[in-house]
C-alpha positions as CSV (number, residue, x, y, z in Angstrom):
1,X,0.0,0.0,0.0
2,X,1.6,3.2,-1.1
3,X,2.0,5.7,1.4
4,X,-0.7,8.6,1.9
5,X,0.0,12.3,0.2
6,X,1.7,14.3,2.2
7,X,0.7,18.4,3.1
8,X,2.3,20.5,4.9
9,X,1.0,23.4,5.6
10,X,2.4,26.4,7.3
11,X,0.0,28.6,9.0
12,X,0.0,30.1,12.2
13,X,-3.1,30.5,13.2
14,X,-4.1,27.3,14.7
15,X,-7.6,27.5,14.6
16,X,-6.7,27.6,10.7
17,X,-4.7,24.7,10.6
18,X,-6.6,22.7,13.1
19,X,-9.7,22.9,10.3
20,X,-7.6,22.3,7.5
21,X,-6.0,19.4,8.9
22,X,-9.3,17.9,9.6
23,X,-10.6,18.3,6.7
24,X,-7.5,16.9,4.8
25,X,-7.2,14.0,6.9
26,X,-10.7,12.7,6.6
27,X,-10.0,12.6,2.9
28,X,-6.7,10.6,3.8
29,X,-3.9,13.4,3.6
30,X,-1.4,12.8,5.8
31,X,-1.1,16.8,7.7
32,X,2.4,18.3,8.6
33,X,2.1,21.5,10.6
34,X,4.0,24.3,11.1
35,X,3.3,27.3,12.9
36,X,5.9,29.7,11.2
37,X,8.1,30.1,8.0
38,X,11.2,28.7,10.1
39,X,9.6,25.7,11.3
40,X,8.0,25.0,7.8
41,X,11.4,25.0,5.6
42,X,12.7,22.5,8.5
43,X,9.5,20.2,8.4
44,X,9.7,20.8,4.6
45,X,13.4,19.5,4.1
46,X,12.9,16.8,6.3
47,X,9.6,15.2,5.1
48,X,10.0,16.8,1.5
49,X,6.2,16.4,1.3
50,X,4.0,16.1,-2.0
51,X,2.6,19.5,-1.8
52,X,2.9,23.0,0.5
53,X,0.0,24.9,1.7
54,X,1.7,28.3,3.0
55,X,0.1,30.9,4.5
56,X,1.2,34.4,3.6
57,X,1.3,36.9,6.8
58,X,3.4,34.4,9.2
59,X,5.5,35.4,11.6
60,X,9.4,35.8,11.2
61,X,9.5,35.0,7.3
62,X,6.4,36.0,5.6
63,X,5.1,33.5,2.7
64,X,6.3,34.9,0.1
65,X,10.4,34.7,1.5
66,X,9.4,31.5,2.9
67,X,7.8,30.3,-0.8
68,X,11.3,31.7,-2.4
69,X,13.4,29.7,-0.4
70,X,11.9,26.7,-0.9
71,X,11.5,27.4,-4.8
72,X,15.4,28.1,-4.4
73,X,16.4,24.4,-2.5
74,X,17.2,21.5,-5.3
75,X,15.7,19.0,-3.1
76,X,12.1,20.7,-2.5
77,X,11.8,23.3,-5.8
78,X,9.5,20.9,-7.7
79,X,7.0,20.2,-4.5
80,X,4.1,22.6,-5.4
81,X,3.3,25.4,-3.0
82,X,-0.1,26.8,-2.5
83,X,-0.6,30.4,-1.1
84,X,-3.5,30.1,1.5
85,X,-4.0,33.4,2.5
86,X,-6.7,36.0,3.5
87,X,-4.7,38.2,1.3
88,X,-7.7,39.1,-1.2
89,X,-6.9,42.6,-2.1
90,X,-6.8,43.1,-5.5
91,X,-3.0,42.0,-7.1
92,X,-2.6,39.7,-3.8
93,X,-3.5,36.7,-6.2
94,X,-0.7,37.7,-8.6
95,X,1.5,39.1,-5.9
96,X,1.8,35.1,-4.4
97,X,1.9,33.9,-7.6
98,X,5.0,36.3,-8.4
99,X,6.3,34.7,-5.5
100,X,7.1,31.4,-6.7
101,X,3.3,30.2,-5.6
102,X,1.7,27.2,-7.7
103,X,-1.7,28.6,-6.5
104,X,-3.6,30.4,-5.1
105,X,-6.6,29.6,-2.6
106,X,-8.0,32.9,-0.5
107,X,-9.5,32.8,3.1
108,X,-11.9,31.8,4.3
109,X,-11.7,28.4,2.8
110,X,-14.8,26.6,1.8
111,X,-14.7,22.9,3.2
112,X,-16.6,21.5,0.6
113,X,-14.2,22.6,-2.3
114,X,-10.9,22.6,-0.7
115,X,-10.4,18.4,-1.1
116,X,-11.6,19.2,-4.7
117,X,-8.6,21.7,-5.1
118,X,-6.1,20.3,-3.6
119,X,-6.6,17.4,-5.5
120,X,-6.4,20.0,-9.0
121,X,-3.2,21.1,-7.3
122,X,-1.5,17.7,-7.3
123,X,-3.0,17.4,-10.7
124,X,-5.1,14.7,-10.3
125,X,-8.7,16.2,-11.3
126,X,-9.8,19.7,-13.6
127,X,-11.9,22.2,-11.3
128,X,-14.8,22.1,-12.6
């Protein structure tokens, strides 16, 4: 049995991350959380996981320094890296994509539709 998908996802609010893990999870993700920019470039190199949800206003290193590091290591550069962010302003979209994002999915998240594009995000299904 191959092993589950892993996410980590770097956010520091942990009422945040406590929902998406759940939510992940009961769809059979396998959650890695980190509560800062720090923390999620060590979890990163050390679990090197299948795809990065990153949160943009974190503490320390903000997203997008945090997204440009990891776009900058030759062991994690491929992993694709999500902005998750209540950045919704107009140009925040392009802004994280700029960045070195993959994506881009705003706050708050909708339950329903976030297994659907994460799944679009490893490439495994359109949105539809």
């Amino acid at each position: 049995m191959p092993a589950p998908t892993s996410i980590l996802y770097v956010e520091d609010n942990v009422d945040n991350r406590l929902l998406v893990t759940r939510v992940l999870e009961a769809e059979g993700y396998q959650v890695l959380g980190a509560s800062d920019g720090l923390d999620g470039l060590a979890l990163a190199e050390a679990h090197e996981p299948d795809l990065i949800l990153m949160d943009i206003n974190l503490p320390e290193i903000d997203g997008y320094s945090m997204t440009a590091r990891l776009k900058s290591h030759p062991h994690l550069a491929h992993i694709p890296i999500i902005a998750l962010t209540a950045n919704v302003m107009k140009g925040d979209r392009e802004r994280s994509l700029a960045a070195g994002c993959d994506g881009y999915i705003q706050k708050p998240i909708d339950v329903d539709q976030l297994p659907r594009q994460i799944e679009y995000f490893l490439g495994r299904r359109t949105l539809n």
